[in-house]
C-alpha positions as CSV (number, residue, x, y, z in Angstrom):
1,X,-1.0,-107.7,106.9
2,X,0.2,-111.2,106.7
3,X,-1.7,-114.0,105.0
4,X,-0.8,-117.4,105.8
5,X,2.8,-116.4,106.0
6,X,3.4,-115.2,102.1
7,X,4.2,-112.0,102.8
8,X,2.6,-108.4,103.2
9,X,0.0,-106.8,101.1
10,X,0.0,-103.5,99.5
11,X,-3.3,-102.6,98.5
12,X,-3.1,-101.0,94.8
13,X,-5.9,-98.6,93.0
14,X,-5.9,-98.1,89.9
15,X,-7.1,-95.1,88.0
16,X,-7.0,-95.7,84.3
17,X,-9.4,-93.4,81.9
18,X,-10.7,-90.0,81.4
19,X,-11.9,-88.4,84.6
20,X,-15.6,-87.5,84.1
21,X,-17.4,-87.6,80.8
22,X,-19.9,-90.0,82.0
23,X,-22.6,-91.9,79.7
24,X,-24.6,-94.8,80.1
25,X,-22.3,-96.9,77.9
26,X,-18.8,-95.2,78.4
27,X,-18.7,-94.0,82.5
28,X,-15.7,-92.2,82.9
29,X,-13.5,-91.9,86.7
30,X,-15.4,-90.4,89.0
31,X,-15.6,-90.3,93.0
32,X,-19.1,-92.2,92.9
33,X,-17.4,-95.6,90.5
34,X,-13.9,-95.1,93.0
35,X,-14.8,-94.4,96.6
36,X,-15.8,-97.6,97.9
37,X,-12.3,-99.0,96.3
38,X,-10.5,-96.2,98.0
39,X,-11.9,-96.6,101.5
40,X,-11.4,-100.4,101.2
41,X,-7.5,-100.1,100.2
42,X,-7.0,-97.7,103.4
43,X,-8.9,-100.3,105.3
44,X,-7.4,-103.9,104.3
45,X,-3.7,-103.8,105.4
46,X,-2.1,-103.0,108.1
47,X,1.1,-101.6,106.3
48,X,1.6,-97.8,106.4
49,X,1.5,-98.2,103.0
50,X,-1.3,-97.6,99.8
51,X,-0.2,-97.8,96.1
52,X,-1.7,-95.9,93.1
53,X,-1.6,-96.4,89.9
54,X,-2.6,-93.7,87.3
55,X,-3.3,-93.6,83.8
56,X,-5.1,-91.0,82.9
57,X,-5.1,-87.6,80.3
58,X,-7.6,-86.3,82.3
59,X,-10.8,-85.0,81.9
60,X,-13.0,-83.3,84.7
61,X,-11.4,-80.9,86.7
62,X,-13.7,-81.3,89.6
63,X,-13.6,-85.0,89.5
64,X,-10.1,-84.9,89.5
65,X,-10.5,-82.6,92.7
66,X,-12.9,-84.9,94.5
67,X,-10.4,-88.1,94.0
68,X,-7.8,-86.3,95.2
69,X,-9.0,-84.9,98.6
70,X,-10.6,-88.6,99.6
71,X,-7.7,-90.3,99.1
72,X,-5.6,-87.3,101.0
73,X,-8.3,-87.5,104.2
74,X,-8.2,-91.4,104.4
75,X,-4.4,-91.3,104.3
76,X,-4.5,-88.9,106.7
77,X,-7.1,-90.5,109.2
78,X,-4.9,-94.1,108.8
79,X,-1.9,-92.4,109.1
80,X,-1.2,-93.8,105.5
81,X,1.9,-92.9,103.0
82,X,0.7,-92.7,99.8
83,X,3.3,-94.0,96.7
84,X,1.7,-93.0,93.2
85,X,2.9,-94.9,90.0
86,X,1.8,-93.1,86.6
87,X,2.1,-95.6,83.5
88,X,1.3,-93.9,80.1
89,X,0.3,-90.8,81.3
90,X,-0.6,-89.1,84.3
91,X,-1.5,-85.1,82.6
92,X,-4.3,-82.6,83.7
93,X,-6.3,-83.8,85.8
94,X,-4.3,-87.4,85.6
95,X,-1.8,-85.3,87.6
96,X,-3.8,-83.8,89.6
97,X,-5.0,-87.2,91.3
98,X,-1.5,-87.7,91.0
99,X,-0.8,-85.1,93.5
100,X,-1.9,-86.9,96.6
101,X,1.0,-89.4,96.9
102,X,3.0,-88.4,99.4
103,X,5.9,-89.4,96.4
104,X,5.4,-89.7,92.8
105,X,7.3,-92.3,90.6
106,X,6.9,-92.6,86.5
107,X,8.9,-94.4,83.7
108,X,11.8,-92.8,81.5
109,X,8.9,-92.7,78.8
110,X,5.7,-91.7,80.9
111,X,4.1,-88.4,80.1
112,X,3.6,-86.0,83.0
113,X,2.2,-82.4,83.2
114,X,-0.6,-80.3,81.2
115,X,-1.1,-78.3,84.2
116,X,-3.8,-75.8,82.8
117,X,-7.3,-76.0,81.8
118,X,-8.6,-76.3,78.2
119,X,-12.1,-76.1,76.7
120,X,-13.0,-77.1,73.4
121,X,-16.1,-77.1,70.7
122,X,-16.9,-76.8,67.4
123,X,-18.8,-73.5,65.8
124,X,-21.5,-74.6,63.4
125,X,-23.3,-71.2,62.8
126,X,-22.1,-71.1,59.1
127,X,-23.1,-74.3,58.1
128,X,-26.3,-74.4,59.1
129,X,-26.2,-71.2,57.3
130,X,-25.2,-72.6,54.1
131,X,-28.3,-75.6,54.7
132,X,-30.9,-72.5,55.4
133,X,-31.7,-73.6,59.1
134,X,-32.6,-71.6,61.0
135,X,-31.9,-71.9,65.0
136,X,-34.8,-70.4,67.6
137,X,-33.4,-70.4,71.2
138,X,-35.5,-69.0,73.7
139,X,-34.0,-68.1,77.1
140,X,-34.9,-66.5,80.8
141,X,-31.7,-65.5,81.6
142,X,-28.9,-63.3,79.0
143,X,-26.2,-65.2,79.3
144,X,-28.3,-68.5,79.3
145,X,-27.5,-69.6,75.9
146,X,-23.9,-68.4,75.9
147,X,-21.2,-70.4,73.8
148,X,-24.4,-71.6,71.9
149,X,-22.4,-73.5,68.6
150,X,-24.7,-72.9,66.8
151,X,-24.5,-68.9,67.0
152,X,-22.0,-66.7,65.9
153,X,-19.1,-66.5,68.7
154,X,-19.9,-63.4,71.0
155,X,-17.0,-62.4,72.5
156,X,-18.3,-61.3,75.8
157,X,-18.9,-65.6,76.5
158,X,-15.3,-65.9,76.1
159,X,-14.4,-63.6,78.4
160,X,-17.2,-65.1,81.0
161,X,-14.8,-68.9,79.7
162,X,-11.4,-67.4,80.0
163,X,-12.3,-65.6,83.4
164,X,-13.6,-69.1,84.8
165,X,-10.7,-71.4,83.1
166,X,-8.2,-69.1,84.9
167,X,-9.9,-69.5,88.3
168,X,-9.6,-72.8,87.9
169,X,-6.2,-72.7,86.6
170,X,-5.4,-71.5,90.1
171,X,-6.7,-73.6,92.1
172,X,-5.0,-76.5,90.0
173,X,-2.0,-74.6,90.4
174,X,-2.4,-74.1,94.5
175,X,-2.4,-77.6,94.4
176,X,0.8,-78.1,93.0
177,X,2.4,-75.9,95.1
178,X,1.1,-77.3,98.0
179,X,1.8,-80.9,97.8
180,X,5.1,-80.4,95.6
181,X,6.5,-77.8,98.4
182,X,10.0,-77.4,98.2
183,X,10.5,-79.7,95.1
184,X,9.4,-77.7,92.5
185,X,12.3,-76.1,90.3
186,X,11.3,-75.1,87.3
187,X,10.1,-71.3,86.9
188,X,6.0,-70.9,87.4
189,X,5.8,-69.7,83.6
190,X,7.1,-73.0,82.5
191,X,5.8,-75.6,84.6
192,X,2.1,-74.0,84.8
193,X,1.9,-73.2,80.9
194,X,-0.2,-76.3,80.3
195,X,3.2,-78.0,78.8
196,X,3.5,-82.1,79.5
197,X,7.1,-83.5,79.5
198,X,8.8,-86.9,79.7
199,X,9.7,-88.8,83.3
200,X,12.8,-87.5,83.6
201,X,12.2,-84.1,82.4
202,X,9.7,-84.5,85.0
203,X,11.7,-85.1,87.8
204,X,14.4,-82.1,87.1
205,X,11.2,-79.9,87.7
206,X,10.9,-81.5,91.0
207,X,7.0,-83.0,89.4
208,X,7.9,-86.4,90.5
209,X,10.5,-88.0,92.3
210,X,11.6,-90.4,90.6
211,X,11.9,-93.1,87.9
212,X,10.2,-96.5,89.1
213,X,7.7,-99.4,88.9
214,X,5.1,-100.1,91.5
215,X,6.7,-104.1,92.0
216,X,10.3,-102.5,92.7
217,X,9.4,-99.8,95.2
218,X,7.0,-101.5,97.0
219,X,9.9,-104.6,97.0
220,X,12.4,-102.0,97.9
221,X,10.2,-100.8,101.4
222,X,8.8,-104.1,102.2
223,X,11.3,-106.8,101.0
224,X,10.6,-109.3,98.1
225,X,7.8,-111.4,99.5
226,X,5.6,-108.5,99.5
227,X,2.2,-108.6,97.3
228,X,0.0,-106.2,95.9
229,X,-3.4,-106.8,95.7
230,X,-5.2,-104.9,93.1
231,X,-8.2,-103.7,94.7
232,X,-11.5,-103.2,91.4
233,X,-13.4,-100.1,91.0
234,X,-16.7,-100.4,90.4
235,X,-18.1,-101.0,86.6
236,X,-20.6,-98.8,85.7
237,X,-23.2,-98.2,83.0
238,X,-25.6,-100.5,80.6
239,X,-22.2,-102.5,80.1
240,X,-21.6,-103.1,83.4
241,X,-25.5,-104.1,84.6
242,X,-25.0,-106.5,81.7
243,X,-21.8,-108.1,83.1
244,X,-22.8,-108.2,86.6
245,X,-26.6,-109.6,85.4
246,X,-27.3,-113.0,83.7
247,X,-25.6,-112.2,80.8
248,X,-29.2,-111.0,78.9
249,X,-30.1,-106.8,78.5
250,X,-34.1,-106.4,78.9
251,X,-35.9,-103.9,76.0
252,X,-35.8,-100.9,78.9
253,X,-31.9,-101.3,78.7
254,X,-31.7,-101.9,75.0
255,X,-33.7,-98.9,74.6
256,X,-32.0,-96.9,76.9
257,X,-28.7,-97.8,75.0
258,X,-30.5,-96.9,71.8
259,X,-31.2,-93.8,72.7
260,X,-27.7,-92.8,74.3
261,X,-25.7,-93.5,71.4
262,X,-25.6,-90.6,69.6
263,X,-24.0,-88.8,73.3
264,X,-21.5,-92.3,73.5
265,X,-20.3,-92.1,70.1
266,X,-19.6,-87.7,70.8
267,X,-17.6,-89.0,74.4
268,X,-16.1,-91.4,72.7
269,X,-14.9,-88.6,70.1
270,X,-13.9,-86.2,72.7
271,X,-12.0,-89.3,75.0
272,X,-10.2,-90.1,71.7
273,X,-9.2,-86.8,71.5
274,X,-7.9,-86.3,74.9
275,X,-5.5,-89.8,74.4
276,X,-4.3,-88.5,71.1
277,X,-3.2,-85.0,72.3
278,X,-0.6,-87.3,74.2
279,X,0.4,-89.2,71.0
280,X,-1.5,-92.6,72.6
């Protein structure tokens, strides 16, 4: 689309965050905060074109899924190509979203990969052991309270976990195959192992296909006068009623806040800990 004769416009999404892990002060990616952006950057240009920007270390697996297939059906009913551009890092479920660009471009020092599926907690049986508590859980239901943290691991519930990671795991990995058809080249072992490597590592695999910028690619297929125009997600949570109000949070919202911050300060943890695996 041409405005005012400047040039055409590429509409750009960005993705930038975990995927998931939604509280009221820290919302996380998910399809309900990015599908009105999406549908509006497959509808606001007439180029055959839609950029994506991704940073991302991941997070939900189906939110990750969910992102993906909108963007794939609206690039397919506009007959759109989709160009993906991962900044930081584009792992997990970062790269999943990643996977429906049509091509997928990175920098030399971008971190790509950590196809797998990891769970995480902490086992506090002991200590409130050692502090003579003593838990009472009541359930309808045997397996209700499985993976409880604070009872002794059972090892039947990790079975039930590992038998439902690795059915994930392969759908993840369906995906890959799928939308990298003919460009993978590492072995299977390898490139599904949960592993992450550098762009060009990256790219030897056949994960992305090449090293580049959003600016020179979409230069490079539209010519130099062409402009991208970022198109927002929407904000979400306490924080963003507050920016989007008069600037003044009532006592239902300060109490609200209040209450979640003992949940916002464990995402934050666990968000934290998802950047840092990545060394960022």
């Amino acid at each position: 689309m041409w405005f005012f004769g400047r040039g055409p416009v590429v509409p750009v999404l960005r993705f930038s965050g975990t995927i998931g892990m939604v509280t009221p002060l820290r919302p996380g990616l998910s399809l309900g905060s990015c599908a009105l952006a999406i549908e509006k950057a497959f509808e606001m240009s007439k180029l055959p074109t839609v950029a994506v920007i991704i940073n991302s270390p991941g997070g939900s697996p189906v939110q990750s899924s969910l992102i993906y297939k909108r963007i794939r059906q609206l690039a397919q009913e506009h007959n759109k190509t989709v160009y993906v551009f991962c900044e930081d890092v584009a792992a997990s479920g970062g790269y999943y979203i990643a996977l429906a660009g049509d091509e997928i471009y990175s920098d030399a020092s971008s971190i790509i990969g950590s196809i797998g599926v990891i769970s995480a907690g902490f086992g506090f049986d002991k200590a409130i052991e050692k502090l003579g508590i003593s838990r009472r859980v009541y359930t309808a239901g045997e397996a209700k309270g499985s993976l409880d943290s604070f009872q002794p691991e059972n090892p039947d519930d990790v079975a039930r976990l590992k038998a439902l990671q690795r059915e994930v795991h392969d759908v993840f990995i369906g995906v890959v195959k799928e939308r990298r058809a003919g460009r993978l080249k590492g072995p299977d072992g390898e490139l599904f192992s949960g592993a992450f490597w550098s762009g060009p590592k990256a790219m030897e695999f056949g994960l992305i296909d090449g090293i580049s910028d959003v600016r020179s690619k979409m230069r490079e297929l539209h010519g130099e006068d062409v402009r991208l125009r970022l198109v927002p997600m929407e904000r979400g949570g306490l924080l963003g009623r507050f920016r989007r109000s008069s600037g003044v949070l009532g006592y239902k919202e300060l109490t609200r806040g209040r209450l979640a911050f003992a949940e916002d300060l464990i995402s934050a943890i666990e968000t934290r800990a998802l950047w840092s695996r990545f060394g960022l």
